[in-house]
N, C-alpha and C positions, 0 to 999 in steps of 0.2 A: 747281482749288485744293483744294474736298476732297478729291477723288482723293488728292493730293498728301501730303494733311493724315494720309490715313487711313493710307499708304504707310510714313510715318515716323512711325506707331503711335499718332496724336490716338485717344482713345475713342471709338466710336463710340457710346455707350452715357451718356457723360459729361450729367448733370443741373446746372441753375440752383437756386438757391434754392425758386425756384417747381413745381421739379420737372421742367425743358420738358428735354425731347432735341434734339439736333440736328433729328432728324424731325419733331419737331411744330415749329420754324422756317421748314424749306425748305414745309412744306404749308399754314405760315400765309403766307408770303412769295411761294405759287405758284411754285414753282424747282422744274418736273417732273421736268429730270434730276436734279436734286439727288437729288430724292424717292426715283427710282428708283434711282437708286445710291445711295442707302444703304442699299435695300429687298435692294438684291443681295449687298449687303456683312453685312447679316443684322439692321440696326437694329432695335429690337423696336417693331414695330405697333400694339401695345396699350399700348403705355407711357404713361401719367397724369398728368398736372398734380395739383398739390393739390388743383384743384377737379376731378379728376376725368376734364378735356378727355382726349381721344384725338385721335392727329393727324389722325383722316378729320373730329373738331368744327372744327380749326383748318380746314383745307378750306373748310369746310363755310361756316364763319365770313367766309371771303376770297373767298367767290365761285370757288372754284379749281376750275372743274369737273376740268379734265386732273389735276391734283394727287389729287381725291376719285376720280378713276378708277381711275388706277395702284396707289390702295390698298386699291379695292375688288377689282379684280383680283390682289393678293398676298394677298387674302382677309381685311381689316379688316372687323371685324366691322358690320354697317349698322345694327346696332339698337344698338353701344355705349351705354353710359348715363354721367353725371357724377355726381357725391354726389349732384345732387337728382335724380337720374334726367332729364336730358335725355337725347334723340339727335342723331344730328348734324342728322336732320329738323326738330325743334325749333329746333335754329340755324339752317337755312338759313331757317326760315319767321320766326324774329323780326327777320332780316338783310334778308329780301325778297328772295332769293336762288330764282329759279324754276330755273334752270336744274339748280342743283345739287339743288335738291330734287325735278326730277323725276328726273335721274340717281339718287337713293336709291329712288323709289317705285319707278322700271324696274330697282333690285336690291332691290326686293322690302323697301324698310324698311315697317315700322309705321305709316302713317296714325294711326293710333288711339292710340298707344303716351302712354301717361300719366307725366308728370315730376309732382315729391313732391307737390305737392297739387292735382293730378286736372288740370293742364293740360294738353291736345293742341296737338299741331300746328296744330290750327285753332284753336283759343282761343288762341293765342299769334297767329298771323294777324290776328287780328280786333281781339286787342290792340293790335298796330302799324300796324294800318290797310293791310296787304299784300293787294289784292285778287287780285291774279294768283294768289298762292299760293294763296288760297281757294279762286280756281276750280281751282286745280289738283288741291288735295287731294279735292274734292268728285270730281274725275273720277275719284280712283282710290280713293273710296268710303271717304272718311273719315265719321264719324258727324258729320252734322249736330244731333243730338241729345245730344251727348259732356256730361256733366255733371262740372266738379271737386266737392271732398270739400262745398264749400261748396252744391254744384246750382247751380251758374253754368252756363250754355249760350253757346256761339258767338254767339248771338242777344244773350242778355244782356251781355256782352263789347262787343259791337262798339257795343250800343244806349247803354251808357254813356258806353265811349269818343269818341263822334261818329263814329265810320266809317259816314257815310251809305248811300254806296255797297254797302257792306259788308251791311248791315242789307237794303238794299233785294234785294242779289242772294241772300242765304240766305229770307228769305221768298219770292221766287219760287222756289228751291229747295226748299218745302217746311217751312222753319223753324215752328215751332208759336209764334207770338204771346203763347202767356199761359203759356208754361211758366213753372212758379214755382221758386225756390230754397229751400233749406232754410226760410230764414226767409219763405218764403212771398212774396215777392217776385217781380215778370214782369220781362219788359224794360221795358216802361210807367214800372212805380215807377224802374229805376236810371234812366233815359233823364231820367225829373223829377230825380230827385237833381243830377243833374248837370247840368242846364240847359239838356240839350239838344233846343232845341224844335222843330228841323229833324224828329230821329228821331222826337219825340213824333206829329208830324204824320203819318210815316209810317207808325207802329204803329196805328194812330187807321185811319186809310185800308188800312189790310190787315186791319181784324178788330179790333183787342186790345180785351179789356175794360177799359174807362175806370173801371168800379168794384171791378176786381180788388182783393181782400183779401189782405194782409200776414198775419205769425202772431198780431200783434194788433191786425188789421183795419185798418187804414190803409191808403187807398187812393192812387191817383198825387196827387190833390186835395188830403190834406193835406199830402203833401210837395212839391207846387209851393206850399199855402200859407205853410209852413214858409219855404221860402225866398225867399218875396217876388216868385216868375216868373210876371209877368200874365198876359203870353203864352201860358205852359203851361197858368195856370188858366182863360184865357178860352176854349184850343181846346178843354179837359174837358170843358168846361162847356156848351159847343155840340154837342160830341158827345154829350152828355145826363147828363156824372157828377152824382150827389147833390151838392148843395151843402148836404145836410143828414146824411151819413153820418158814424158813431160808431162810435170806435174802440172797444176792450174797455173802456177806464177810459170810453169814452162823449167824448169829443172829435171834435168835429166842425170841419171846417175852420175855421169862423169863429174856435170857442175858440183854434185856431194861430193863427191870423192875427193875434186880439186877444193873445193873449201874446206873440208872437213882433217887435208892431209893426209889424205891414205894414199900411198904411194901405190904401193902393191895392187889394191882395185882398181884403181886409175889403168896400170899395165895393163891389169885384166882385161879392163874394160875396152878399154883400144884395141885388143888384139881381138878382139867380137865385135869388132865396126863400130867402135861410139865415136861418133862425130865432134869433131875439138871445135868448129865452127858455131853452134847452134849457138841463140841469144836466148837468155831468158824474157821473159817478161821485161826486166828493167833494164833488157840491153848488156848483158854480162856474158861472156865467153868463158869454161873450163880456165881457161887462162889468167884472165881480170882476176877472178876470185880465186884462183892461187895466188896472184899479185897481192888482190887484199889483205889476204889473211898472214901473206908472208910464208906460205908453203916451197921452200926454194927448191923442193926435191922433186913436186908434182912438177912444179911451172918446166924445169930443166928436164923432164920426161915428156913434156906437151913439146916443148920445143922441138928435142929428140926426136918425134913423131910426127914434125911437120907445120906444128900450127907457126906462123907468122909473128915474130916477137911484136912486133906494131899492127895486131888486129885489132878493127875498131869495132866498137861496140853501138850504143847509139849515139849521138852526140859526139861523133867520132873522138870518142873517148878511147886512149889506147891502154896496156896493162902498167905501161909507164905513170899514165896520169894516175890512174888509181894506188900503184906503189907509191908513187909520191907522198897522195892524198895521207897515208898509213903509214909513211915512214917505211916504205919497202923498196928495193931497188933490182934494176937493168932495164935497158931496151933504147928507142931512139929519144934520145933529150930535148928534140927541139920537135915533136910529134905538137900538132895543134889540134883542140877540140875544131867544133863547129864553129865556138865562140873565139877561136883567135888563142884559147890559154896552152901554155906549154907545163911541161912537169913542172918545172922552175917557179912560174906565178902559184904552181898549190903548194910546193913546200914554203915559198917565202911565206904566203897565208900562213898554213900554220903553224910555221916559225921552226922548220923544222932544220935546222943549221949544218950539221954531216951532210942531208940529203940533199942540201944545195951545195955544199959545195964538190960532193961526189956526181953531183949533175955537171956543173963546170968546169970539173977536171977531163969530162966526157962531151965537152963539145957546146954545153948545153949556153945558146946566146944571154947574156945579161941584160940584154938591152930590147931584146922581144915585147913586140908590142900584142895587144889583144886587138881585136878589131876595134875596139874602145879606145885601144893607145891606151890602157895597162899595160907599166910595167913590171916587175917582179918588187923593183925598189917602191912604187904607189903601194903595192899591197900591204910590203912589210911597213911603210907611213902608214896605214889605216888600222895594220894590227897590233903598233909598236912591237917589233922585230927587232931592235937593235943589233941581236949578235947576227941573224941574215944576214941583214943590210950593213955590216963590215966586210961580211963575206963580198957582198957584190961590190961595194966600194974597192977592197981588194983587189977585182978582177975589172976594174976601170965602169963601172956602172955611172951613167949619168946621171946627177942627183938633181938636174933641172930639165928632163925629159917630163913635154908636154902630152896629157891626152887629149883625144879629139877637139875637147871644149877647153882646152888649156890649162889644164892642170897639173901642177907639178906635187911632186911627192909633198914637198914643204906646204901646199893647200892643202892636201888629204891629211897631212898629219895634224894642222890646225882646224880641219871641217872634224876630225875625230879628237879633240886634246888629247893628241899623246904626246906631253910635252919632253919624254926621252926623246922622241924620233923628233920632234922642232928642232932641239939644241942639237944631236947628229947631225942633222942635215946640215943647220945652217953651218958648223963646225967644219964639215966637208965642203963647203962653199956654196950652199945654195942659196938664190937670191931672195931674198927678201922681199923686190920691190916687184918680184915680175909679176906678170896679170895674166888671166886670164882670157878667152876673146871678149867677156863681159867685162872686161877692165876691175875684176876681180883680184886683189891683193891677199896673199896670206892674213893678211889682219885683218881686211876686210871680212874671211873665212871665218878667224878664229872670234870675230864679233859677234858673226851670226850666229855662234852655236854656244855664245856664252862662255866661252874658254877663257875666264880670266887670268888666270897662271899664262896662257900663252901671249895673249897679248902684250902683258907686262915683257915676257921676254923678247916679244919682238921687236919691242918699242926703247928694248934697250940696247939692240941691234941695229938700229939704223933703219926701220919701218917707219915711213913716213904716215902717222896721222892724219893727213889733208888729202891723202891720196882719193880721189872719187871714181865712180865704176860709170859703165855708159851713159845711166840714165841718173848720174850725179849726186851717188851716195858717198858718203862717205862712212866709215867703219863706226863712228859716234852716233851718225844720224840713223845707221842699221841698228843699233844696240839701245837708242829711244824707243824704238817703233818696237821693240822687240820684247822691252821692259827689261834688261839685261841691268839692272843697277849698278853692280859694283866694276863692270866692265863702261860701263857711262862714266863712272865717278874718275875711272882711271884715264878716259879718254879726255873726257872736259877739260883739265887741266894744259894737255897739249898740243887736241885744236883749233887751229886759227881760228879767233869771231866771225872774221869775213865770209869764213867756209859756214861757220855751223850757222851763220844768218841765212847765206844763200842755198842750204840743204833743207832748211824748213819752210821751203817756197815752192818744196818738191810737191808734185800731184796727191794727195792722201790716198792716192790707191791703195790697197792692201798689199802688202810687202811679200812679194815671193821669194823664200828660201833659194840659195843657188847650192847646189847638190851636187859634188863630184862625182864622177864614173866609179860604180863599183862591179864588183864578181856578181853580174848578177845568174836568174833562174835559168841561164838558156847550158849554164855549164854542168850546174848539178839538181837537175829539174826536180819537185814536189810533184810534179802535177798529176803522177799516177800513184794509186796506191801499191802498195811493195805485191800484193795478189790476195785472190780470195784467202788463203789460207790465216793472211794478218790478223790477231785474234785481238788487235787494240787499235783503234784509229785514232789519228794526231790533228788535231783542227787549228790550224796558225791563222794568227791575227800580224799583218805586215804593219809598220810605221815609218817614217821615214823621220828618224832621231840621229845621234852618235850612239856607239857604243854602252857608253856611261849612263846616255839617259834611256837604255833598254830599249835597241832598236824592232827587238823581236820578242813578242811574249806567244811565250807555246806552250797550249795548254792541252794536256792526254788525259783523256778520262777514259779511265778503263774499265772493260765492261764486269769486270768479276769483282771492283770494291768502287766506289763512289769520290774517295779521292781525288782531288783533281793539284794535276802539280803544272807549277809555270816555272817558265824557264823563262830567263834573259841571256846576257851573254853572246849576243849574238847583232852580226851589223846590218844595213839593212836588205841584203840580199839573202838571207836566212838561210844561208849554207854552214855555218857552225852549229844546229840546236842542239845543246848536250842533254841527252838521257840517262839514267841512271842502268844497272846491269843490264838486261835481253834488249833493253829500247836504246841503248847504246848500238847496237849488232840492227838492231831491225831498221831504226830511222836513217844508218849513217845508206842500208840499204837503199831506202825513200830516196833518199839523197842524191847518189852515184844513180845517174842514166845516161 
């Protein structure tokens, strides 16, 4: 019928869409005459699919040895390549195809020959689990040792994949057990990755290092910790790995186990001496980051085994502040950082309302000061908290508790306009007219920051206008100097000429902001990066604003798109920057020390 076809002048030459000839048809379909006559008839041999195939790949593909003969003999090229540089070698070893691929080696194709990102013949074998071809390629001296662009080896390949077989017959051939990949990885660690505890067993009993180090030290331990595989971690662990090795940021399997919630490695881990004490890098104990994360089953097994429910970390930060921080709970309530804060000042932060009042119900003081003289009720003023701060009101909270520089909640809620927490407070009875030791008035506050909304309501509260601070401001003359218009417009009206004569006789010095105490860096420090391993760094720009007028712009530029995002939302001690998914997890990391 082709015959026929060609006879009464069908192309021989004629392409599909996809690009296929007649001839890559009859060689994927194995039709050797076909093949051959159209080889005679002059069909072109090298002719391409879009992706590249030549018809000795379709061959190659179909098990067609007689088809891949006939066009090895019209002289088709054997090392052909496709766009990602396969050969037809490459197919016949991901197909499992010996036959045809010893037919390429006996014309002399490339054993070794590398497609676009450094995959051989044999790592493509090892991929699919094709042992024959393995043995085969090995015979006619393929690199056992063949690395892609990654330093993946046949070994590593197969040790991921489960190809037990596989794994078992290149280490008797020689395979090297701990070869590493780029990122510093053997077969051991993919073998954990992937769950496979069959291979693990074998690499273990052929040699591999059970504490081999990753590019930032992570050994197969903490990634069977990671993933929750006993089994993996019990036969490490009899094979002699550390149950106390630290990665760069200083993470030790336990710290995974307890983040991560795997109860059962955690046991494990403990009853082969892992240390519930060790810090990380950023000052976190097994315990913290069961806190964090809200793990209640590790933390209540760390306990069980001894750790200290009030262990501190750096910044004698205990598992309590951190639960707080996240909305997690137990341990001592009135536990103090370095800086003076208790659980209680981070849920009132951020507004976390069950967790303060399950703190309260637990002993936890309302009226704790920081060393600042923060107290729980200043926070929830600077965060507007309103349903906290009934909580604390509830529980007899001072709502005209001074800090150091004399500031009461009813300043902090006017230096940030949050005008729910102004009308709160003053509603609960706070004053209006008290000062600070700068003879600083709430309206004087809410002038300086332009809070028109609050002014007007304090001034409809019985806020005196005329009131003036040490060096004989008054709330009008701070809101000239400041270009505050509609906060002027609203004062001029009520006050006294006499004042506003004798306030513009003041010094023209340049006006300095007075700035309440806030959370600052000494509670949840920046100043270290989370560890070598952070694959994104965060470069913050500090201002000293309110809230509203974006106390914090945080800008992450990452290294794998160009992107660049900012964040506001945050006051000016730059302990809220919200991230979006992983930089959610990583930064709040940054954060807690």
């Amino acid at each position: 019928m082709v015959e026929l076809l060609l006879k009464h002048g069908a192309i021989i030459d004629s392409r599909t869409r996809d690009l296929l000839t007649p001839l890559h048809c009859a060689s994927r379909s194995g039709h050797d005459q076909v093949v051959d006559l159209l080889l005679e008839k002059g069909a072109p041999i090298s002719a391409k699919t879009k992706n590249g195939l030549a018809p000795l790949h379709m061959a190659a593909q179909g098990d067609h040895v007689d088809s891949a003969r006939i066009l090895l003999y019209h002289r088709a090229p054997v090392d052909d390549v496709t766009v990602d540089y396969l050969t037809p070698l490459h197919v016949a070893a991901h197909c499992g195809h010996v036959r045809v691929a010893k037919l390429l080696l006996d014309r002399n194709a490339d054993p070794n020959a590398r497609a676009l990102n450094g995959f051989t013949p044999l790592h493509i074998a090892c991929k699919k689990n094709r042992i024959k071809v393995v043995e085969l390629l090995l015979k006619y001296h393929a690199s056992i040792e063949a690395t892609t662009e990654s330093g993946l080896s046949p070994l590593h390949v197969a040790s991921f994949m489960g190809a037990i077989n596989i794994v078992i017959y290149l280490l008797q051939q020689g395979a090297n057990p701990d070869v590493a990949t780029v990122r510093g990885e053997t077969p051991l660690h993919l073998a954990a990755r992937a769950n496979q505890t069959d291979v693990v067993r074998v690499l273990i009993r052929n040699g591999a290092k059970v504490d081999a180090q990753a590019r930032e030290l992570q050994t197969p331990l903490h990634i069977a910790s990671r993933l929750g595989n006993t089994d993996i971690v019990v036969l490490l662990l009899q094979a002699g790995a550390n149950s106390n090795a630290a990665t760069r940021d200083q993470y030790t399997p336990l710290h995974i186990a307890a983040k991560e919630g795997q109860e059962e490695v955690a046991a494990i881990l403990l009853d082969h001496n892992a240390e519930k004490g060790v810090l990380t890098k950023k000052g976190f104990t097994p315990l913290h980051l069961a806190s964090k994360y809200g793990n209640v089953e590790v933390a209540k097994l760390l306990l069980e085994r001894g750790t200290p429910v009030d262990i501190e970390g750096k910044n004698q930060v205990t598992p309590l502040h951190v639960a707080a921080h996240y909305n997690n709970d137990k341990a001592d309530p009135n536990a103090k950082s370095r800086a003076g804060f208790t659980p209680l000042h981070l849920a009132a932060q951020e507004g976390h309302r069950e967790m303060s009042a399950l703190l309260i119900e637990n002993g936890s003081d309302v009226g704790a000061k920081a060393n600042n003289g923060l107290t729980a009720m200043h926070l929830c003023a600077q965060e507007d908290h309103v349903p906290v701060a009934e909580e604390l009101v509830k529980h007899n909270a001072d709502v005209n508790s001074q800090t150091n520089a004399g500031y009461t909640p009813l300043h902090v809620a006017c230096h940030f306009g949050q005008l729910n927490m102004v009308r709160f407070l003053v509603e609960h009875g706070a004053n209006v007219g008290e000062t600070t030791h700068a003879s600083y008035t709430p309206l004087h506050q809410a002038a300086q920051q332009g809070h028109n909304h609050c002014v007007r309501y304090l001034l409809e509260h019985g806020a005196s206008p005329n009131a003036q601070t040490s060096n004989g401001q008054t709330p009008l003359s701070i809101a000239q100097r400041l270009g505050y218009v509609s906060v002027v417009e609203t004062l001029k009206t009520v006050t006294e000429t006499t004042v506003i004569t004798e306030t513009t006789t003041v010094a023209e010095d340049r006006y300095k902001p007075q700035n309440p105490e806030a959370m600052n860096e000494t509670m949840f420090s920046e100043s270290e990066d989370e560890g070598a391993a952070a694959e994104h760094e965060a470069a913050t720009a500090h201002v000293k604003c309110s809230r509203r007028e974006t106390a914090v712009r945080n800008m992450c530029v990452f290294q794998d798109f160009s992107d660049t995002l900012t964040q506001g939302l945050a006051d000016s001690t730059g302990v809220h920057m919200i991230h979006t998914g992983e930089q959610v997890r990583r930064f709040f990391l940054r954060l807690l020390g």
